[in-house]
N, C-alpha and C positions, 0 to 999 in steps of 0.2 A: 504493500500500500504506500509505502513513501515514497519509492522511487515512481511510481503512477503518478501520485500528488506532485512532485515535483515536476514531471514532463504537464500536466495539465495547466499547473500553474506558469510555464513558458509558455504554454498554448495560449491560454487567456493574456497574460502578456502582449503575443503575437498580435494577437484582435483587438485589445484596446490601441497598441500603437500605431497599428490599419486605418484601424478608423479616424487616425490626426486627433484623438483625446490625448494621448500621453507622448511626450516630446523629450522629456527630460529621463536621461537614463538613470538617477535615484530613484526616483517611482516608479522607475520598470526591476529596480534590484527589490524594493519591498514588496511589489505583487508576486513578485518570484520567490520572496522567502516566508511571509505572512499566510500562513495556514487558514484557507478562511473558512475552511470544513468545520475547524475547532469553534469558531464565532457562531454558527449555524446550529449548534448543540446538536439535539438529537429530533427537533422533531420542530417541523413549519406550517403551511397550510399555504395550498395551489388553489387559482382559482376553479370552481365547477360551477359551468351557471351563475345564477344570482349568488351562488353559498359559496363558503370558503370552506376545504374542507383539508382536515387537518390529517400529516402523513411523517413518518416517522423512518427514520435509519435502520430498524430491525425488519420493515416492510417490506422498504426497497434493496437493502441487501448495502454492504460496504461500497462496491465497485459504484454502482447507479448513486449512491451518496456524493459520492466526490466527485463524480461527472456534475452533477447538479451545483456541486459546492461550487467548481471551480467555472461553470460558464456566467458570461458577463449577460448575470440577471437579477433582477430583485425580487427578493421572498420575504414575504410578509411573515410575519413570529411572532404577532398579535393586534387581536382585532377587536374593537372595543373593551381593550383591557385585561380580555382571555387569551393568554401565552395558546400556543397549538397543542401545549403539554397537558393542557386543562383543558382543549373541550371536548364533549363527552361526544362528538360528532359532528359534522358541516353546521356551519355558525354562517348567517347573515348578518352584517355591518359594514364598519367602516374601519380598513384597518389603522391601528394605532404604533404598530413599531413596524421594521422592516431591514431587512439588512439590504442595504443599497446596493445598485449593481457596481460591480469594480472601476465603468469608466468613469461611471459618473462621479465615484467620488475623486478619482484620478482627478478628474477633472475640475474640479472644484477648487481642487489644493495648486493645479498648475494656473487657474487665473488667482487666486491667490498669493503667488510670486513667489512663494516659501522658498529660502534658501538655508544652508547649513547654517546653525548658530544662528536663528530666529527663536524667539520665545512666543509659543500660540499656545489660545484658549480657544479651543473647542466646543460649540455647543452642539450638545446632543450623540453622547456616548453610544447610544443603541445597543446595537452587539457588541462594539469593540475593536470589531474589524479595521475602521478609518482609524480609531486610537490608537490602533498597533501600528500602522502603513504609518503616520505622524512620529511613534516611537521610533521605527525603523530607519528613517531618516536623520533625526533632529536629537532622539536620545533621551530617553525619561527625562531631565528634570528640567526641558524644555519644553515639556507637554504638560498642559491643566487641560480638562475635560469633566465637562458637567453634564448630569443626567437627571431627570425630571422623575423619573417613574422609579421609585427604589428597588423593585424587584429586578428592575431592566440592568439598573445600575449593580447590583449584588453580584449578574450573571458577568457580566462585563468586566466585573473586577475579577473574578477566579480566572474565567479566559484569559485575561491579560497576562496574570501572574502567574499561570500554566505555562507558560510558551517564555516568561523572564523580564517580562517587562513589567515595569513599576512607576510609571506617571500619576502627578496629582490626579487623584479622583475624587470628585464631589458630589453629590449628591444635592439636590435642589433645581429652582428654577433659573434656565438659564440665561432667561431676560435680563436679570441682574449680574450679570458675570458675576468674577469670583474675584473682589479688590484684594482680598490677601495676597494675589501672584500679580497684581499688577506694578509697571507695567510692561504691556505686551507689545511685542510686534506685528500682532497680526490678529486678529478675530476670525474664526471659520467656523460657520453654521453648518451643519447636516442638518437642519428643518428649516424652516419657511418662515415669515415672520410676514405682519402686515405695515408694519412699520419699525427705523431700527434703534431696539430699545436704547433710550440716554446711558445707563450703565457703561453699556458696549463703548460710546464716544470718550465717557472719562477715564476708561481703564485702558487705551491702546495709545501709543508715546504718541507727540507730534514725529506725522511723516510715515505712522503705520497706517497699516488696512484693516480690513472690516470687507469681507466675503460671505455674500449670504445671497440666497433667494428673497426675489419679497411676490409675495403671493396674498393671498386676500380668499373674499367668503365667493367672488365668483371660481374660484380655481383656477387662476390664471397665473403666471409665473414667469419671472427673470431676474437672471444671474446678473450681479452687479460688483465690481471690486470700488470701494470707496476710502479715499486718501485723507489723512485725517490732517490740518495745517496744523501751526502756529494757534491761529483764535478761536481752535478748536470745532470748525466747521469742516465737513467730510464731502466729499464729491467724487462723482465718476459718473461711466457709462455701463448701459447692460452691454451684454456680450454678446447678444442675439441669439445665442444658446437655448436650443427650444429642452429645457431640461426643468423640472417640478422635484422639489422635497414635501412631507409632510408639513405643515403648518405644525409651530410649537403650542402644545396643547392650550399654553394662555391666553393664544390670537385664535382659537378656533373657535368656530358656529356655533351661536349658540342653537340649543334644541328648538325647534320650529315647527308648530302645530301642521296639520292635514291642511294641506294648500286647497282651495277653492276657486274658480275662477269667477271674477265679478267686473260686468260689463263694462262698468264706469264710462269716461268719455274715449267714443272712440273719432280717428281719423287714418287718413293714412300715411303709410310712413313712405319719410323721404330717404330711406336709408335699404340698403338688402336686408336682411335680419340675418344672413348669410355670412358677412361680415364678421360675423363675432365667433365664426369658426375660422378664421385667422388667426396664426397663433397671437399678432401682435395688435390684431383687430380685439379680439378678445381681450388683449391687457387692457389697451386702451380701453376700454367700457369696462372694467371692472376700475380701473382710476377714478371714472366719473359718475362711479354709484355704489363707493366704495364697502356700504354697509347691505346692498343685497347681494342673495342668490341668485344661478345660474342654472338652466337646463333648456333641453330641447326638446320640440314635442313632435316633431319628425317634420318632412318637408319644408325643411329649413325654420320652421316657425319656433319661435323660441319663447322660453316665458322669466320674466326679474321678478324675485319677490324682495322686496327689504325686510331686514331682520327689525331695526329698529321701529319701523312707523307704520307694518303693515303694509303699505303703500304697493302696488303690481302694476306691472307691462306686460302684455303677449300680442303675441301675432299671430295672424292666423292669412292664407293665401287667400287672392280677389283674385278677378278675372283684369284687374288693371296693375298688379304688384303684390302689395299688401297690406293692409288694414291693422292697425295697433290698439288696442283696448289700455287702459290707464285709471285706474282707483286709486283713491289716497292721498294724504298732502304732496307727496311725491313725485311729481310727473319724470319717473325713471326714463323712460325713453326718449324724452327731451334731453335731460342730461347726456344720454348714451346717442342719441343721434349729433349734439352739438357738438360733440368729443371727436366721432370718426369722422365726422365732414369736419374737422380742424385738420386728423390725421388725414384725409382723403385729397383736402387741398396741397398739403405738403410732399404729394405725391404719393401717400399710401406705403413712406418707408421702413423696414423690416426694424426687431427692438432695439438694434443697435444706434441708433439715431436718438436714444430716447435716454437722459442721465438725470444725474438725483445731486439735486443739497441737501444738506440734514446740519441743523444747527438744533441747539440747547430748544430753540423754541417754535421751528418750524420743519417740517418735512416735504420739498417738492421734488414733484418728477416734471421734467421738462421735454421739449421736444425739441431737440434740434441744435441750441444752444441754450446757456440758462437764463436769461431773460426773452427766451419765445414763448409760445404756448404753454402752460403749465398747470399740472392738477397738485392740489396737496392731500396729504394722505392724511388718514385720521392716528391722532396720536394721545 
């Protein structure tokens, strides 16, 4: 089995740096020595259908384990809270941890910039797996890493210190980084954030970074590296990087009654509703309605609900376009139609176009340069 493991993990290797994720030959020496079978413990949950349904290493047998460990995939390890070790069969939810696929986190740490003798904090331990690939490079007592869910956290620390590595681990939320290790070089999220928490800004030196996704309650997503000065104000661009993390459980939805559809005012829209299956059509309109939900109800027609005011938008197909229905204080589709005909005039360009300032007291995304077009984000 080792010598397998190791040819496998040169094979995975091979496919992330195929694919232009992985450039730097350090992180192609830690996916080649980072055992990610061990991270993966003994049992996850594939999708089937609607359900998730939970499968274990005694099933599949050694050999089909480590094939699974070692291809560049992500496997969910718990869903709504229940590990795959706990549930007593196919579970329907939403999953909550996940062990990342290998490019992606490659990838994260390569916009990043991480170099030898960087000091990073980590948010979102998960398996352990990125905490090791970080170890690997940079050296226990240049790794802090924080994990939100303590049982996640428990697992994560035996892993790590099975295979010899010994980085700060904390255990908490990791919105607030960890001031005791500050400060940092670099900030690296493995989850999502909807906006990026103050902590993060006072704990990374002037001149470091801050890499994270920022995603929201539509589900939409982009990778961003942000440069922190002097006056302590942070900026950059997305990377265009059509790539999604989990949301950190403190930015996520809140729980949202049995949707209903209600007439309210309708007209029709001047927009596709089509549009917001772009990856960056989609961002954009989650920008500009930042507190609702997202879904589609087929034939392109789509429906916003807001969390906070109740307020809806849907469309449904005319025989001239399409027709938008709108309840609420909220006229969402307004918001979300004025946003992509801003993006639409600029020529409709992909997220890379699109960068962030983040100071003590405000957070925007801008288009294009930072005093163009701009949404700010709720914080």
């Amino acid at each position: 089995m080792p010598a397998d493991a190791a040819r496998l993990r040169r094979a995975l290797a091979d496919q992330i740096s195929e694919s232009g994720r992985m450039t730097d030959p350090a992180w192609r020496a830690a996916i080649e020595a980072v055992p990610r079978e061990l991270f993966l413990g003994t049992e996850l949950y594939r999708p089937n259908g609607a359900t998730w349904e939970p499968v274990n290493l005694a099933e599949l047998g050694e050999e089909e384990w480590l094939r699974l460990a070692c291809s560049d995939t992500t496997w969910v390890t718990q869903v709504d809270g229940t590990a795959a070790a706990d549930a007593p069969g196919p579970v329907v939810g939403r999953p909550t941890s996940s062990a990342t696929l290998p490019s992606l986190v490659v990838r994260t740490l390569e916009v990043a910039g991480i170099r030898e003798g960087d000091k990073v904090l980590e948010i979102g331990t998960g398996t352990g797996y990125s905490t090791a690939i970080l170890c690997h490079r940079l050296g226990d007592a240049n790794v802090t890493s924080i994990e939100y869910d303590p049982a996640l956290a428990e697992r994560a620390a035996d892993r790590l210190h099975a295979i010899g590595y010994s980085p700060t681990l904390v255990t908490g939320d990791g919105l607030q980084g960890h001031s005791e290790g500050a400060e940092y070089d670099a900030v690296v999220a493995t989850c999502a954030v909807r906006h990026i928490p103050r902590p993060w800004l006072w704990q990374v030196r002037d001149g470091g970074h801050i890499t994270t996704t920022l995603s929201g309650w539509m589900i939409a997503s982009g990778l961003i590296r942000l440069t922190l000065d002097e006056s302590g104000t942070a900026t950059g661009r997305f990377t265009g990087d059509t790539v999604s993390y989990m949301l950190a459980r403190p930015h996520e939805r809140p729980p949202r009654p049995v949707f209903h559809r209600l007439p309210g005012q309708t007209r029709p829209s001047r927009i596709d509703p089509g549009l917001l299956h772009d990856w960056t059509g989609h961002f954009i309109a989650q920008l500009s309605a930042p507190s609702a939900e997202f879904w589609t109800s087929g034939d392109n027609d789509v429906v916003l609900a807001d969390v906070a005011t109740g307020s809806q938008a849907w469309t449904e197909v005319d025989q001239d376009g399409w027709t938008v229905h709108q309840h609420g204080p909220l006229r969402l589709w307004d918001q979300v139609e004025a946003a992509l005909g801003t993006w639409q005039k600029a020529g409709s360009p992909d997220q890379s176009a699109l960068g962030m300032t983040v100071t003590d007291e405000t957070q925007t995304v801008w288009l294009e340069v930072p005093d163009g077009p701009s949404w700010q984000l709720p914080t």
